[in-house]
C-alpha positions in Angstrom: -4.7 -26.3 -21.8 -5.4 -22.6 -21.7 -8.8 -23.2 -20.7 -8.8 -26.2 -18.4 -6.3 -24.2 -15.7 -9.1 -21.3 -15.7 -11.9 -23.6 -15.9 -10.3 -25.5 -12.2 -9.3 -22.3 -10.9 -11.8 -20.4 -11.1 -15.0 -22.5 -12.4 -14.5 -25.3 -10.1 -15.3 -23.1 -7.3 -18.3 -20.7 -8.7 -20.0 -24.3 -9.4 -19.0 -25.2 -5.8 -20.4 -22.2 -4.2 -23.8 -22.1 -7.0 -24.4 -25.7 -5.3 -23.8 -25.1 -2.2 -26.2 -22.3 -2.0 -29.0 -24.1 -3.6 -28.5 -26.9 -1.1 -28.7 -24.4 1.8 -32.1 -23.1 0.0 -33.7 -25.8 -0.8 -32.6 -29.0 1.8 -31.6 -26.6 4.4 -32.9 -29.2 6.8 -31.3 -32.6 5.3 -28.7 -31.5 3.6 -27.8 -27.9 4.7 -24.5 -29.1 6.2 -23.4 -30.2 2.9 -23.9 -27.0 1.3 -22.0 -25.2 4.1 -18.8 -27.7 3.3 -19.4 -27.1 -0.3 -19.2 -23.9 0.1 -16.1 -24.0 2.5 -14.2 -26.2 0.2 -14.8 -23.6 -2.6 -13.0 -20.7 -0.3 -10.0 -23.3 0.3 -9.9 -24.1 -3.6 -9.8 -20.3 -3.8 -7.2 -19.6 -1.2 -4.9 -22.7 -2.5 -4.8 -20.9 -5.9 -3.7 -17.5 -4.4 -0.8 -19.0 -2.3 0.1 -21.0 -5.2 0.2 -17.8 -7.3 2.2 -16.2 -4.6 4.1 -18.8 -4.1 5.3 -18.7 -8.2 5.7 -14.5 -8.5 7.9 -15.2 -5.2 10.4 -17.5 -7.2 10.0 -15.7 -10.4 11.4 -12.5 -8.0 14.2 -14.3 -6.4 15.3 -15.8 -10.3 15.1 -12.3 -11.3 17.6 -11.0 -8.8 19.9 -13.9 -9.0 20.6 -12.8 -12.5 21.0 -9.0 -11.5 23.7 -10.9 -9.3 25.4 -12.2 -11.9 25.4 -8.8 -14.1 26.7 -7.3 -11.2 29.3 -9.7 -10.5 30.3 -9.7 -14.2 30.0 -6.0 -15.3 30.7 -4.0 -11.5 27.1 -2.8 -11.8 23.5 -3.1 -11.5 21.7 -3.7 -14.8 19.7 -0.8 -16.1 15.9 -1.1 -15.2 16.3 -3.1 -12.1 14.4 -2.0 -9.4 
């Protein structure tokens, strides 16, 4: 499992974007489109993995400040090491 979530994120689109370029350099007049999409769907794959990514550190901060809630509703306080 530790592999196959890099191998997606990340390998899925270098092998995008390798054949998309050799598309554009060798069928740039048949197939040259193609390599443009290919190469377009490797940016989304690529963006869709940083909003993701975002998307998780977001909720990891709100989970961390709910439970410097609770401290502080239980102790009077902020817990030490809270930024």
């Amino acid at each position: 499992m530790r592999i196959v979530v890099p191998a997606v994120r990340y390998g899925l689109p270098v092998v995008l974007t390798i054949a998309g370029i050799w598309l554009l350099e060798t069928h740039t007049d048949k197939w040259g489109g193609l390599g443009v999409m290919l190469i377009g769907t490797a940016v989304i794959v690529l963006m869709l993995n940083l909003l993701f990514r975002l998307s998780i550190r977001s909720n990891d901060e709100r989970s961390r400040e709910e439970q410097a809630r609770e401290y502080y509703d239980r102790h009077g306080r902020w817990p030490e090491g809270y930024r």
